[in-house]
C-alpha angles and dihedrals in degrees: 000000000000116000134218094282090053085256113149094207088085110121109260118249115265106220091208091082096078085070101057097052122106126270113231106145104071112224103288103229086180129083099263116219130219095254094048101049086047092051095053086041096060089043091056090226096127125092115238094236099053082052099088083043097060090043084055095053088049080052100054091040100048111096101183104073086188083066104034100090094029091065085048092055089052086047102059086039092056091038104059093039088244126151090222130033121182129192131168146143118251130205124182089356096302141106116259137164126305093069143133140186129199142193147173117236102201097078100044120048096204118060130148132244091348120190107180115223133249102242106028109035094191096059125083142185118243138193095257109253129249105286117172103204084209091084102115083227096067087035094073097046079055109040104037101028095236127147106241118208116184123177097196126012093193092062097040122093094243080076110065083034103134077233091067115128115249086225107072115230116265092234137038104212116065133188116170137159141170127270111223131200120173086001093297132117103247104151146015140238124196119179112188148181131213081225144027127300147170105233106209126222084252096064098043091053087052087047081050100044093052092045088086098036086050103043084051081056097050093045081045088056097042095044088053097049087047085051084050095044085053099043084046091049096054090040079060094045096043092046079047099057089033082058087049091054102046095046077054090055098048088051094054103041107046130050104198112094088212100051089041083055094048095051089049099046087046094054097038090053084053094042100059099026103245140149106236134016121189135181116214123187122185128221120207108223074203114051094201099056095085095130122087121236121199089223103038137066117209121229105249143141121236111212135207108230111154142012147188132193132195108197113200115230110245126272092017124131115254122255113280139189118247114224094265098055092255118121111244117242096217096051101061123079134175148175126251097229115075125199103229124173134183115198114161147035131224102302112255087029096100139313127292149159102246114149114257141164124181130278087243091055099069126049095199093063093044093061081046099055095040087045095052133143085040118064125258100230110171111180087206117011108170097102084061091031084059095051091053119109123262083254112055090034097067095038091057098037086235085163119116086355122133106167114067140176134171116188121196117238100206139177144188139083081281103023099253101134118080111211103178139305138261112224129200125179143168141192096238133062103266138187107226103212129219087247106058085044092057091052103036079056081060103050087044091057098052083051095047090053093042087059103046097045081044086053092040093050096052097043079053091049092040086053095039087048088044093054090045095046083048095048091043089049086047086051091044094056088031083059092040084048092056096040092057083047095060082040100061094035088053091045086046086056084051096043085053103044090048093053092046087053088042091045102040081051093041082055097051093051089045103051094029097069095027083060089051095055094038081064093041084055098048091039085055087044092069119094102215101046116125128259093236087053089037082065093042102063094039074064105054083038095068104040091056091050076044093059091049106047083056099051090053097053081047086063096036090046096047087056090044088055109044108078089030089238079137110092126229124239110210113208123168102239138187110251096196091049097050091049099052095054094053083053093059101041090043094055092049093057092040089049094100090048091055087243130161131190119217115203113203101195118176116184104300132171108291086224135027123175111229133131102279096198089057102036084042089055094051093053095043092054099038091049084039081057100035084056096047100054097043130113105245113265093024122114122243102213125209118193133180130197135166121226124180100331100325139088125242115207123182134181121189137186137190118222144083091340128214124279123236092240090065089037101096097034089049098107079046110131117244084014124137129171119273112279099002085111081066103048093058086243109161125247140061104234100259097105099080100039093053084052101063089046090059090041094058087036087071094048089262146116138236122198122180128202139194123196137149112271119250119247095252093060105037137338121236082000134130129230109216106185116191100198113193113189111196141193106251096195132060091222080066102052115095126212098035106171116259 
């Protein structure tokens, strides 16, 4: 043992003194407290070697394993009447946890972070000094398992050791010894005065007799932290597969990849206990830059899609790192409303306002993007977060943050393609530990997958809904196709039976007079005919040849016509005088039908320059057909009007009237009404229609109407009206010739 002058030549303790003492504290049945073993310890009234026992029982009836050592370290402090106690657990030569330091405050004014005890109030807890465990003087203790007892540490020789520490020691007297457990040195206790001090042999066997007692109790407190650090370690692996599987969930249970991202980034910012959680996508201004280079930066957006928020209830403390790396369960404390918010859908879905700012625009992304596959964890990050731009920084709520991770969302058959990234942050510097990389990797993945099978699915469903659109649009037209094709078959049928009826009428007007004046020809023929019937059939042969020279100008009109390529003279007539000659000539030819026509002439323009022949020819064929189709003794009228610088002409009859099936095809060509080819009634269906093409020949229209008589006018009759409405002025005609 060393002596008081730090000599090594003191006789060493035989531990079988403790033996021969004198017994004076009977044996303690009961659980003995703190206060109570102290008490019996200052009064020196305990045995050395029921010491380690009643260490043992504080031991056995202390619940809080943080305090434990530290109450023994107050004990021995108390105990031996010193102003420091140190005792700590050593590995490797070195101070580790579990350790405590005590000193007494009354005797230093400055002490740091002082709590005063319950039962001694002039006694504190301190932050245990700097003590390197390489001065020759603790390596003894450690090595060679000997109690050390200095008087005085300035006049010892440890003192002047080139291992000295340059930080005196904040005591003179020393007594220190090793704690044991299972015969081996696994912890230290150091016992000192401010000044100096004989140590008995009293005080150094109860310094012996506590060595075992107190290094149980620091194996008791290390095997219960280890307990702690594994059950710790399975709660985090069991909140981390729970994590998995709700990230699992989310993916088969929703189909919307926002709501999928939102339910990720919610339960990933619980799961590891962090302030903000963010989602970022990237879209590629150029689809086919989806592979990273080392030297270039695509252009993309990054995107802002989702989005979770822990917000910290008021007057707690921040979230803090415990010594071993690990976040504390008891300092961290949330609310349990949570601020979420989804804000974007899969980039190239549809548009949306989702904030953005370019990749370029943020450096921290850009290490990211280049780094990927591998995370971005950055410990504390605000040196990088301040040289970020205005922009990224507000749309990732950079501001006031430290920790900070950014883990890739990739995709590809080698990962090549970066998708996003998931973001986590928190206000406080943070260790990411392998651990929570290795599952946020994982969570990442899932969503990776989930995003590209999302992106695959609706490309397949865009090109299977283009493919339908374009088959329904081939059936459409296929349909529309068909449809034209039973049109025009329908309107083929039509076509046909229209020139059979005009052929077969053609035919009629053709043969019949042909046959009259074939007779007229044989009847002249004959030698002995009569002058008076001579004439006769010169007659009838002149007004047939007559017929047919007109129903050929009728067919070589109608083409004329047709395109206009016939030009208009325009010659200033006498309406009054036109139609009164039409009066005259009309009521000569009805005479045998017993018709009138009626002329309603307001006061019209006494001239109006128009082409005569053209204008002469409509009215002749409208009041030719007017007469044809009228009952016998009724009138055919025929009103005019003027009406903002055009003439309104109208012709109506009064007969069988037309039906509202032949209606629209009434100006055809070759068209005649159902069931007049039955009837023998003359014509072959070309009148009408030549007279609309004069008509619009001359920049005008021509409407036709067919409506039951009134009683006044005839009774179970139809009222056909043919209404021309006419240009009144030159300047209004069209095709004038040059």
């Amino acid at each position: 043992m060393i002596d008081r002058q730090g000599n090594q030549e003191f006789t060493s303790i035989d531990r079988s003194l403790s033996e021969s003492c004198t017994l004076h504290l009977p044996q303690i049945a009961e659980p003995l407290s703190v206060q109570k073993f102290l008490d019996r310890l200052m009064q020196y009234q305990a045995d050395p070697a029921l010491l380690g026992r009643q260490i043992c029982q504080i031991l056995a009836t202390s619940f809080d394993r943080e305090i434990l050592l530290q109450q023994i370290a107050t004990t021995l402090g108390v105990a031996w009447g010193a102003d420091f106690c140190f005792v700590a657990a050593v590995v490797d030569q070195k101070v580790v946890h579990p350790n405590a330091y005590w000193q007494n405050s009354s005797d230093f004014a400055e002490v740091a972070d002082c709590t005063e005890t319950p039962e001694y109030p002039q006694t504190t807890r301190l932050k245990p000094p700097s003590i390197s465990l390489e001065h020759p003087l603790w390596a003894d203790v450690l090595a060679n398992g000997e109690i050390v007892a200095i008087s005085d540490y300035l006049d010892s020789p440890a003192a002047s050791s080139p291992n000295s520490p340059v930080t005196a020691l904040p005591f003179r007297a020393i007594l220190a010894g090793p704690a044991r457990f299972g015969g081996a040195v696994n912890g230290m206790m150091i016992v000192g005065k401010s000044q100096p001090n004989e140590w008995s042999v009293a005080d150094r066997q109860r310094l012996e007799a506590a060595s075992d007692a107190i290094g149980s109790a620091i194996s008791h407190i290390q095997k219960t932290q280890e307990i702690a650090s594994l059950n710790e370690q399975l709660q985090r692996q069991a909140k981390y597969k729970n994590l998995l599987m709700s990230v699992a969930a989310s993916i088969d249970t929703n189909s919307e990849v926002d709501q999928i991202l939102q339910q990720v980034i919610e339960n990933t910012v619980d799961t590891l206990e962090v302030d903000r959680g963010q989602i970022l996508l990237l879209k590629y201004t150029d689809p086919l830059f989806t592979t990273r280079s080392p030297n270039q930066t695509p252009k993309a957006k990054v995107e802002l899609v989702c989005e979770s928020v822990v917000k910290k209830a008021p007057n707690k403390q921040p979230i803090v790192q415990s010594a071993a790396g690990k976040k504390s369960s008891t300092s961290k404390t949330k609310n349990k409303d949570k601020t979420a918010n989804s804000l974007s859908k899969i980039p190239n879905s549809k548009p949306n306002n989702s904030p953005a700012f370019w990749l370029s625009e943020s450096n921290l992304c850009h290490q990211a993007f280049h780094k990927a596959p591998k995370p971005l964890a950055l410990a504390d990050a605000g040196a990088l977060i301040g040289k970020e731009q205005e922009a990224a920084t507000e749309i990732l709520k950079l501001q006031g943050i430290r920790g900070l991770l950014l883990v890739p969302l990739t995709g590809g058959s080698r990962q090549e393609t970066v998708l996003g990234f998931l973001v986590l942050q928190h206000s406080e510097p943070r260790v990411w530990s392998p651990e929570e990389l290795e599952v946020l990797e994982s969570v990442s993945a899932q969503a990776s997958k989930m995003i590209i099978q999302t992106q695959t699915v609706k490309e397949l469903q865009t090109v299977v809904f283009d493919r339908t659109s374009q088959l329904q649009q081939s059936l459409d037209v296929q349909g529309k196709l068909y449809e034209q094709s039973a049109n025009q078959l329908e309107q083929m049928r039509k076509l046909k039976v229209i020139k059979d009826e005009f052929l077969s009428t053609l035919s009629h007007e053709l043969r019949t007079p042909l046959t009259i004046m074939k007779l007229a020809i044989l009847m002249l023929k004959q030698a002995e005919l009569p002058s008076a019937n001579r004439t006769k059939y010169l007659d009838i042969l002149e007004q047939q040849c007559s017929k047919e020279t007109a129903l050929v100008n009728d067919l070589l009109a109608l083409k004329q016509f047709e395109p206009q390529q016939v030009p208009i003279s325009l010659i200033k007539i006498d309406l009054n005088r036109l139609f009164q000659d039409l009066v005259r000539d009309f009521e000569k030819q009805w005479a045998d039908k017993q018709l009138t026509l009626k002329v309603d002439l307001p006061k019209l323009t006494p001239c109006w320059e128009t082409d005569p022949d053209i204008l002469n020819r409509v009215l002749l064929e409208l009041l030719t057909n007017a007469g044809k189709y009228s009952a016998s003794g009724t009138a055919v009228v025929l009103e005019a009007s003027e009406a903002a610088g055009y003439i309104v002409l109208s012709i109506s009859n009064f007969g069988p009237g037309i039906s509202a099936a032949d209606l629209p095809h009434i100006f055809d060509k070759f068209r005649r009404g159902t069931g007049i080819t039955d009837q023998a009634i003359a014509g072959t269906g070309l009148g009408l229609a030549l007279v609309k093409c004069l008509v619009q020949h001359l920049n005008g229209t021509i409407d036709v109407s067919s409506c039951p008589a009134e009683s006044s006018e005839a009774d179970n009759l139809w009222r056909t009206s043919f209404t021309l409405t006419l240009p009144q002025f030159a300047a209004e005609l069209c095709n004038v010739e040059e």
